[in-house]
ChimeraX commands (.cxc) that place a marker at each C-alpha (Angstrom):
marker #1 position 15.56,258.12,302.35 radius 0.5
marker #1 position 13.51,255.05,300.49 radius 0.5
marker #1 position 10.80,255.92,302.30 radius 0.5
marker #1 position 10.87,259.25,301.34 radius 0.5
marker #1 position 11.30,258.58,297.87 radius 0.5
marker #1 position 8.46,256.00,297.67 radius 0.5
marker #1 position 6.30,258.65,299.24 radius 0.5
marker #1 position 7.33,261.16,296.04 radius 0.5
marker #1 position 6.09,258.28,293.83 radius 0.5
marker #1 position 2.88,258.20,295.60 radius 0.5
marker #1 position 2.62,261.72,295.22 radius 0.5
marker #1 position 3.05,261.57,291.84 radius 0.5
marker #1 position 0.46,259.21,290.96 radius 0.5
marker #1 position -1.84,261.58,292.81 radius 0.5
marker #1 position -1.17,264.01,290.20 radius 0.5
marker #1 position -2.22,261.64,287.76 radius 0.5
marker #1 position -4.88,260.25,289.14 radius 0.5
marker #1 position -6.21,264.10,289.59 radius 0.5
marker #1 position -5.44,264.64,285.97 radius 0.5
marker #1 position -7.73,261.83,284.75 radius 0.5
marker #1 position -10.43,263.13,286.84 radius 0.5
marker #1 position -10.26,266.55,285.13 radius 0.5
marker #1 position -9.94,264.89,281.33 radius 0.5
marker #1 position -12.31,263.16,282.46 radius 0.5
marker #1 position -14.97,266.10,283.50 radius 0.5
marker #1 position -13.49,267.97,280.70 radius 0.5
marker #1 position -14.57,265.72,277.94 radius 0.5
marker #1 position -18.08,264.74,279.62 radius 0.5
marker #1 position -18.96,268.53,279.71 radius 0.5
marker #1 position -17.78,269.26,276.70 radius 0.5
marker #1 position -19.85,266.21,274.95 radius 0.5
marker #1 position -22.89,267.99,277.13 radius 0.5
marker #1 position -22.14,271.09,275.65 radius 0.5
marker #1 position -21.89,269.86,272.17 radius 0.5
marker #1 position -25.09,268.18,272.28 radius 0.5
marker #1 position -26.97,271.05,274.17 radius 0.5
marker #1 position -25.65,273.90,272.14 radius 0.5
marker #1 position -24.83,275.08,276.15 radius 0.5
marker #1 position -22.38,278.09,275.23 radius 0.5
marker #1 position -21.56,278.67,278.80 radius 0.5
marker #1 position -20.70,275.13,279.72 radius 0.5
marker #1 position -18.58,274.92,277.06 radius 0.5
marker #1 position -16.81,278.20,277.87 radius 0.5
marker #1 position -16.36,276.44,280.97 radius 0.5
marker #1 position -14.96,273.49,279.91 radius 0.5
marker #1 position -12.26,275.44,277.37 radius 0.5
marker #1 position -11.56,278.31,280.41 radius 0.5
marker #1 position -10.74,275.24,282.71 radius 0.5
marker #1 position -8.10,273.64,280.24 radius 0.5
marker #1 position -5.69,275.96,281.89 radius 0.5
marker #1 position -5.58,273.61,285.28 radius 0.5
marker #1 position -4.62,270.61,283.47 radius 0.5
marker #1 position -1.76,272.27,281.51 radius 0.5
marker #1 position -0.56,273.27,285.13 radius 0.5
marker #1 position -1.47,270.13,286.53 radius 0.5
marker #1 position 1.38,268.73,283.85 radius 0.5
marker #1 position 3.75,271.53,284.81 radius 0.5
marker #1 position 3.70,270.35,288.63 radius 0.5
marker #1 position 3.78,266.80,287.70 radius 0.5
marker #1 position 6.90,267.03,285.65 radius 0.5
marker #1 position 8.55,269.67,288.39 radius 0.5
marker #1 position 8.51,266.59,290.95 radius 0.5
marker #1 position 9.30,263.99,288.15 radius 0.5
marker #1 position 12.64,266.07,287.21 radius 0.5
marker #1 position 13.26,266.75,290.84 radius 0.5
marker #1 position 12.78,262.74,291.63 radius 0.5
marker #1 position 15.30,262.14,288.95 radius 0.5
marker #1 position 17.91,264.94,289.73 radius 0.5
marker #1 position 18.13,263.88,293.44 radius 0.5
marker #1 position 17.52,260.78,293.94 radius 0.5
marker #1 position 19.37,259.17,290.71 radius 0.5
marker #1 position 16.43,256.23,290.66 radius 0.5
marker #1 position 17.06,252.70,288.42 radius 0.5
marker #1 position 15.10,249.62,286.99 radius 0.5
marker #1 position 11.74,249.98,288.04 radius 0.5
marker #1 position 11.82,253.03,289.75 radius 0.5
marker #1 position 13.13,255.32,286.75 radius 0.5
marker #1 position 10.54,253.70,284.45 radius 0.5
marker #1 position 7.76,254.64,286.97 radius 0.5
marker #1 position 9.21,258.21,286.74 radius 0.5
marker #1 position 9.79,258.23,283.14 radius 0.5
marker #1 position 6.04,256.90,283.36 radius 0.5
marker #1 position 4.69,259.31,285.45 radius 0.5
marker #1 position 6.56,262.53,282.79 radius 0.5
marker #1 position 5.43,260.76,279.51 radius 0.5
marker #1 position 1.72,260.32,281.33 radius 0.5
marker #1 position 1.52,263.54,282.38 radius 0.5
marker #1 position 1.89,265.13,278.72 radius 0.5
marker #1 position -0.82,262.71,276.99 radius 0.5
marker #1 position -3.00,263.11,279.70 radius 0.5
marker #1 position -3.09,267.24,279.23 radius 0.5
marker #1 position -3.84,266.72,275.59 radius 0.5
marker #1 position -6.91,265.01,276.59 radius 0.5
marker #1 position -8.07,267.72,278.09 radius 0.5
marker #1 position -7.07,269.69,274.67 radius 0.5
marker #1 position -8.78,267.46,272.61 radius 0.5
marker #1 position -11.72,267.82,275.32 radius 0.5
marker #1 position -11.74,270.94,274.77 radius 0.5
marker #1 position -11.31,271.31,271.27 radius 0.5
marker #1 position -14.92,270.06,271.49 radius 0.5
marker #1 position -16.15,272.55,273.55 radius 0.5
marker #1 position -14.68,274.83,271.25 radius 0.5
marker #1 position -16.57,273.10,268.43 radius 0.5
marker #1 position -19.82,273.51,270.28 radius 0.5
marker #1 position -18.70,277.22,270.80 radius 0.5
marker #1 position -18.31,278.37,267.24 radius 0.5
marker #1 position -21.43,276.44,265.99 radius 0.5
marker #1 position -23.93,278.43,268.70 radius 0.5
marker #1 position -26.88,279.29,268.61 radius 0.5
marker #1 position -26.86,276.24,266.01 radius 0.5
marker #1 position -26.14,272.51,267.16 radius 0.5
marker #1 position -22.85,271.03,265.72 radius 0.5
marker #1 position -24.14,267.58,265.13 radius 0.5
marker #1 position -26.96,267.03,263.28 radius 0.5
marker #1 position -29.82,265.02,264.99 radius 0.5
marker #1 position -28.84,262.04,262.93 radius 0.5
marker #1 position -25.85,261.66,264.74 radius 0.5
marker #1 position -27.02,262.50,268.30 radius 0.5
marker #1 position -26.75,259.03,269.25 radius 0.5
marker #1 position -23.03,257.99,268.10 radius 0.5
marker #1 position -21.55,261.38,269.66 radius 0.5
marker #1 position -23.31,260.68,273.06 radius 0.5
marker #1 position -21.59,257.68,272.84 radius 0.5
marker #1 position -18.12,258.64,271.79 radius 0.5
marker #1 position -18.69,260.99,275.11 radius 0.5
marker #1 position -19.32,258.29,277.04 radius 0.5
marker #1 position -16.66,255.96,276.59 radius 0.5
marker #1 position -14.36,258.35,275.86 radius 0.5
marker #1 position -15.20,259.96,279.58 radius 0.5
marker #1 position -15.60,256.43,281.12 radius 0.5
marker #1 position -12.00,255.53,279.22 radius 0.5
marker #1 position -10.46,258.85,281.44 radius 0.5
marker #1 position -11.74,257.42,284.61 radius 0.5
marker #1 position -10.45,254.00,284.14 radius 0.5
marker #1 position -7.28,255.67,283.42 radius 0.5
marker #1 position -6.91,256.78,286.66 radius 0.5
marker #1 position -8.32,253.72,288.47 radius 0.5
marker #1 position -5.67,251.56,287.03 radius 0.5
marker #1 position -3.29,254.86,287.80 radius 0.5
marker #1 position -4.08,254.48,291.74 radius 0.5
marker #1 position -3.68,250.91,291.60 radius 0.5
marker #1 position 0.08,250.28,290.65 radius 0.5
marker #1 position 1.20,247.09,289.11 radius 0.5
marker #1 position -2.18,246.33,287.70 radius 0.5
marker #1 position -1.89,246.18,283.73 radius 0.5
marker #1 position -4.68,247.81,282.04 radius 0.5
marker #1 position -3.44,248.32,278.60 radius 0.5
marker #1 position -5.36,244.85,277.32 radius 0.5
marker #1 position -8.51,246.42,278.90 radius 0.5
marker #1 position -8.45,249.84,277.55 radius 0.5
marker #1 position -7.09,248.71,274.42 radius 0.5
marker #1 position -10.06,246.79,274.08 radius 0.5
marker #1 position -11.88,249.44,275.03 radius 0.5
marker #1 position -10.72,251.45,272.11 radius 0.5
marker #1 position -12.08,249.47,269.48 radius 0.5
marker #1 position -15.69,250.66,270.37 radius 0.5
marker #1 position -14.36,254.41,270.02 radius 0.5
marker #1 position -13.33,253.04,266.31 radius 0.5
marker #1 position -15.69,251.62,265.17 radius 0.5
marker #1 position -18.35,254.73,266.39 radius 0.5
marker #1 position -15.51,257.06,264.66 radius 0.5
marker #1 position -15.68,254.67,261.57 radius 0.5
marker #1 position -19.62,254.71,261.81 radius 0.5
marker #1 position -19.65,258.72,261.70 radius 0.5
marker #1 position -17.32,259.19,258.87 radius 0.5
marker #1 position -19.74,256.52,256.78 radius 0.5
marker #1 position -22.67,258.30,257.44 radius 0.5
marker #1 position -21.07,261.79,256.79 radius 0.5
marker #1 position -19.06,260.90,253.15 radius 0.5
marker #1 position -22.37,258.71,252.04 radius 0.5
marker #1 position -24.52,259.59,249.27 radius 0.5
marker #1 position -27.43,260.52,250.83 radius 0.5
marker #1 position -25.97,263.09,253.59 radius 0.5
marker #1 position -28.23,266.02,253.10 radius 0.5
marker #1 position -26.56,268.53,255.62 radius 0.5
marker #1 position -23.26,269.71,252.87 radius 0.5
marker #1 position -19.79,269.34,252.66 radius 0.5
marker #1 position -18.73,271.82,255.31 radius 0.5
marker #1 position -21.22,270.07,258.50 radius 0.5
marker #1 position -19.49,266.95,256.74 radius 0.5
marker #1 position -15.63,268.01,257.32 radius 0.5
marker #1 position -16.42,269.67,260.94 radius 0.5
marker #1 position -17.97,266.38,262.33 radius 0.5
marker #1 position -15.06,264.20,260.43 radius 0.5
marker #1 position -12.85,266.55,262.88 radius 0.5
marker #1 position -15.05,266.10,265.81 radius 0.5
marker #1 position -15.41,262.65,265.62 radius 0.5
marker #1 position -11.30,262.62,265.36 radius 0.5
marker #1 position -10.82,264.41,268.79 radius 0.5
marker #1 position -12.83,261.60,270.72 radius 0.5
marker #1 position -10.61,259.21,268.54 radius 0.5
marker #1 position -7.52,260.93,269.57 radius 0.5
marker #1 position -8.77,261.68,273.04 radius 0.5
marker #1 position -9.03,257.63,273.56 radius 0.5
marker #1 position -5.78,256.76,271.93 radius 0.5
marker #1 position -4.17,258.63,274.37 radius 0.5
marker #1 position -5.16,257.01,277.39 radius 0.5
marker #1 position -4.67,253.50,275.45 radius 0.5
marker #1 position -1.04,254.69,275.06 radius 0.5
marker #1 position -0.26,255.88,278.78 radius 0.5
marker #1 position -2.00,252.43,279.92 radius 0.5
marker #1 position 0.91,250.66,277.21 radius 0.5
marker #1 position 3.58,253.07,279.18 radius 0.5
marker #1 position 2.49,252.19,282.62 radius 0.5
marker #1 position 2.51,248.24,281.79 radius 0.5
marker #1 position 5.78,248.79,280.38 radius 0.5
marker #1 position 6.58,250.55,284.24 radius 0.5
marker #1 position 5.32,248.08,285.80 radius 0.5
marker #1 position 6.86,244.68,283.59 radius 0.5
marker #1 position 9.82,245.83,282.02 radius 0.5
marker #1 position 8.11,244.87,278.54 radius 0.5
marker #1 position 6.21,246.97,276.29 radius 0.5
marker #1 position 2.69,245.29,275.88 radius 0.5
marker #1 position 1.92,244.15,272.14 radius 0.5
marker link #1:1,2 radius 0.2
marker link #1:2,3 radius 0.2
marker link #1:3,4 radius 0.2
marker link #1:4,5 radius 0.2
marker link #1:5,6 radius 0.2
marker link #1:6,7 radius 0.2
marker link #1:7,8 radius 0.2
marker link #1:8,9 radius 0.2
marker link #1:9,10 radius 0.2
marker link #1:10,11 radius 0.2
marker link #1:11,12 radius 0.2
marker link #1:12,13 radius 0.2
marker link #1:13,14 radius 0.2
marker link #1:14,15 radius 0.2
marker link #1:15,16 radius 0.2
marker link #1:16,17 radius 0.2
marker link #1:17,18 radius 0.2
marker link #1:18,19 radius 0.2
marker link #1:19,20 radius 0.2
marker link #1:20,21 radius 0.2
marker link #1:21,22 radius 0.2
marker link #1:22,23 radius 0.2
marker link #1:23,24 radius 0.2
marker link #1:24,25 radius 0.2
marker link #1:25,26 radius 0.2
marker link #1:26,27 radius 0.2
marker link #1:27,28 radius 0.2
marker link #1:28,29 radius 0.2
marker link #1:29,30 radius 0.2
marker link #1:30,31 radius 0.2
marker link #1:31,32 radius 0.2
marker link #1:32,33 radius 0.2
marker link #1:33,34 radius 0.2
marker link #1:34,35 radius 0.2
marker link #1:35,36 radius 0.2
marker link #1:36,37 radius 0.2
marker link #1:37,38 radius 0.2
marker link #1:38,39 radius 0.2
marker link #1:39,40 radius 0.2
marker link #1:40,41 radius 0.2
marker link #1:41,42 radius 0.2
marker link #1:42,43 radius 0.2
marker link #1:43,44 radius 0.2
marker link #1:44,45 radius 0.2
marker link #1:45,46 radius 0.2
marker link #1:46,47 radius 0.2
marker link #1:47,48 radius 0.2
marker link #1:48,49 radius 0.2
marker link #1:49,50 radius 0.2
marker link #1:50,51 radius 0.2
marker link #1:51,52 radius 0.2
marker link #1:52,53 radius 0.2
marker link #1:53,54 radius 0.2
marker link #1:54,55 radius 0.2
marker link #1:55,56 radius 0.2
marker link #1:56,57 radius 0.2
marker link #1:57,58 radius 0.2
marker link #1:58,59 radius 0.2
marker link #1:59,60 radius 0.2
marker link #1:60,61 radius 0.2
marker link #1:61,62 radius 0.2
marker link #1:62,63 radius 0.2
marker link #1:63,64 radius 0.2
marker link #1:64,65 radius 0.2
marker link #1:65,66 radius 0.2
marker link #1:66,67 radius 0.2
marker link #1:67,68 radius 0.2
marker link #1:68,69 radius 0.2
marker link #1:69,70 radius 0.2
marker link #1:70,71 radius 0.2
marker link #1:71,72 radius 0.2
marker link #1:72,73 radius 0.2
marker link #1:73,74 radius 0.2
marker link #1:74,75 radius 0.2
marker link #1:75,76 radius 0.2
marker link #1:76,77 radius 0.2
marker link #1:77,78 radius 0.2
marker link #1:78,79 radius 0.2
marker link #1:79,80 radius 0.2
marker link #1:80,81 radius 0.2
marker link #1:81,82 radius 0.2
marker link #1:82,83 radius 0.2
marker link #1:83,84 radius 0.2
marker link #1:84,85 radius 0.2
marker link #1:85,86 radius 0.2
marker link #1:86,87 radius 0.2
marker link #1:87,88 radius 0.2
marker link #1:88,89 radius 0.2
marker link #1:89,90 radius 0.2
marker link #1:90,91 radius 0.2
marker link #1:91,92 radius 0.2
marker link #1:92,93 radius 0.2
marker link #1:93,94 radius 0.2
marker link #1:94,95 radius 0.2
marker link #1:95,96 radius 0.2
marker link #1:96,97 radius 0.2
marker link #1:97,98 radius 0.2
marker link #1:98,99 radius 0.2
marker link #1:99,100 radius 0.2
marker link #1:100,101 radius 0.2
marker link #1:101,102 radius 0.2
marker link #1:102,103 radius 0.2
marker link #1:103,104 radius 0.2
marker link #1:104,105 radius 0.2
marker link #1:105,106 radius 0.2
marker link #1:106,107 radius 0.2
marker link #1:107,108 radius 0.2
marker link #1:108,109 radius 0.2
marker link #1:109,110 radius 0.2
marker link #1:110,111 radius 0.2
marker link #1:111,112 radius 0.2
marker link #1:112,113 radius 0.2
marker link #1:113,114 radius 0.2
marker link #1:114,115 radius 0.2
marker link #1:115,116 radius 0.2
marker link #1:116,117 radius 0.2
marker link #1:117,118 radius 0.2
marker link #1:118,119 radius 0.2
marker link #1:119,120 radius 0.2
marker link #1:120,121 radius 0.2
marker link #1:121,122 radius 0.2
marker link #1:122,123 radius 0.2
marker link #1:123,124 radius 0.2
marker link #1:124,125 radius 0.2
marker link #1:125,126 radius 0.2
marker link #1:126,127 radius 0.2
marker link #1:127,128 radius 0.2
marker link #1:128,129 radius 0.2
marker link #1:129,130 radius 0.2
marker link #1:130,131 radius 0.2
marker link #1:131,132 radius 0.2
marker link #1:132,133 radius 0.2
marker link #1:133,134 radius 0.2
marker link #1:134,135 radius 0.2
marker link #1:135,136 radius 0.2
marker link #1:136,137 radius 0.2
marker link #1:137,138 radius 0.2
marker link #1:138,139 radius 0.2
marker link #1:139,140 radius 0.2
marker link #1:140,141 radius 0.2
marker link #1:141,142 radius 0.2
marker link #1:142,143 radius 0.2
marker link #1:143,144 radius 0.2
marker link #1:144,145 radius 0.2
marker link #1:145,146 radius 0.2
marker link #1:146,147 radius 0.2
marker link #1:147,148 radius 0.2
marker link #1:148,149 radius 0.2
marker link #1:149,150 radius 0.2
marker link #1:150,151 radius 0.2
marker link #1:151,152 radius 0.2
marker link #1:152,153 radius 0.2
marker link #1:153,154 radius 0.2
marker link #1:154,155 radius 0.2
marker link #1:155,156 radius 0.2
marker link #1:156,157 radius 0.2
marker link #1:157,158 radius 0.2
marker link #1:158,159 radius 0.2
marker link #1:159,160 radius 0.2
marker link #1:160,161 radius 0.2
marker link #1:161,162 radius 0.2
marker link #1:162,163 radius 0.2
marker link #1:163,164 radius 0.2
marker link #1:164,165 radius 0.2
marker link #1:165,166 radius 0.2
marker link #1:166,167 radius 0.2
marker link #1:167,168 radius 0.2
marker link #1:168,169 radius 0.2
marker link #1:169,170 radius 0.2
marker link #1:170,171 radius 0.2
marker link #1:171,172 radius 0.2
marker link #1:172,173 radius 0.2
marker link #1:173,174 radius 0.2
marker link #1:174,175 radius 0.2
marker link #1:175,176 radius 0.2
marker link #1:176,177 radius 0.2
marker link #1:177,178 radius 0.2
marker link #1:178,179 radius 0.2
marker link #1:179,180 radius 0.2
marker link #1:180,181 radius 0.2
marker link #1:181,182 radius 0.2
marker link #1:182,183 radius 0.2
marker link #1:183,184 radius 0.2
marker link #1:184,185 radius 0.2
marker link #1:185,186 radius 0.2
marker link #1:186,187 radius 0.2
marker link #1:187,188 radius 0.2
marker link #1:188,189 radius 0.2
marker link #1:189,190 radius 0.2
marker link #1:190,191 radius 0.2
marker link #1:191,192 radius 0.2
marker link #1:192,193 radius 0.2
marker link #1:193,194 radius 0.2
marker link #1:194,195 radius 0.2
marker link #1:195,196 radius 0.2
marker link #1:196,197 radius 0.2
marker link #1:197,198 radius 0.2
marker link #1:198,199 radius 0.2
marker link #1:199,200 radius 0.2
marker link #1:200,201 radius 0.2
marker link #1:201,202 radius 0.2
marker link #1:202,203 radius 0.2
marker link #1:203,204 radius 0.2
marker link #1:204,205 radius 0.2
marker link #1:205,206 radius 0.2
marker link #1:206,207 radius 0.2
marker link #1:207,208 radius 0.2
marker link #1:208,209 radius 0.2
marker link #1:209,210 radius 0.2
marker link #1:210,211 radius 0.2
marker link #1:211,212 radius 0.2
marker link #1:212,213 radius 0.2
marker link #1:213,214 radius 0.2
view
């Protein structure tokens, strides 16, 4: 029975782990599309959003089942309770990823961001990408605490978001008040996107210690 159990857990993680791979994808093709003007890629990317949110659905259908029949405790109910909360931040990655896409989308034929601001974006996409794949590293690797890493991480993503929203509220931006408010919202998604995988990496220390990671 344990080792059928454990084997459920295992399982489970390999959702995950398969979720951060597509949040991942999602949010380095959107960033491609974004700064490509590539309509059909990002089409792509905001079409495919529809296999993370049933991704989630399967994840928390073997979560609830784990916890229905099996009646888990201590360190194995947190891992669940892990696995459900990590599940539903990891789909809204892909949201966020692909509320870039759909950025990219509604500004075409035109680019979205400016060629002043090439640079930060590409970067935001980068870590932000690279943040989703170290997600599901530390994912496939249980009882290894990531939260001090990706938290670190995170400050980067910050300070690029708090570079962006200089540049775009300074007195010299030439490119108006509405370019202005859709990159302040742009650059928010890669902040959000980030935050989230900062907060299942807190949730899966917690799994793994008992404490919640300060």
């Amino acid at each position: 029975m344990r080792e059928t159990f454990h084997g459920e857990l295992t399982r489970l993680r390999e959702q995950l782990v398969a979720m951060c791979a597509l949040a991942a994808q999602a949010m380095q093709q959107a960033s491609q599309a974004l700064l490509t003007a590539d309509l059909g890629l990002a089409e792509q990317v905001i079409s495919g959003d529809t296999a993370l949110d049933q991704a989630r659905g399967n994840c928390e259908a073997n979560a609830h089942s784990l916890l229905a029949l099996q009646a888990p405790v201590a360190g194995d109910l947190r891992s669940i309770l892990a696995a459900v909360y990590s599940a539903e931040k990891i789909e809204r990655m892909g949201d966020l990823a692909a509320h870039v896409a759909d950025t990219a989308r509604f500004s075409h034929p035109n680019h979205a961001v400016p060629a002043d601001l090439e640079d930060p974006f590409a970067e935001l996409g980068r870590i932000a990408a690279g943040m989703a794949d170290r997600l599901g590293e530390l994912i496939d690797q249980p009882g290894v605490e990531g939260y001090a890493e990706l938290n670190e991480t995170d400050h980067a993503v910050d300070a690029l978001h708090a570079q962006v929203l200089a540049t775009i509220t300074g007195s010299g931006w030439p490119h108006g008040v509405r370019s202005a408010t859709s990159l302040a919202l742009l650059a928010r998604f890669y902040e959000r996107f980030a935050d989230q995988t900062v907060s299942v990496a807190r949730r899966l220390d917690f799994a793994t210690t008992g404490e919640i990671p300060t």
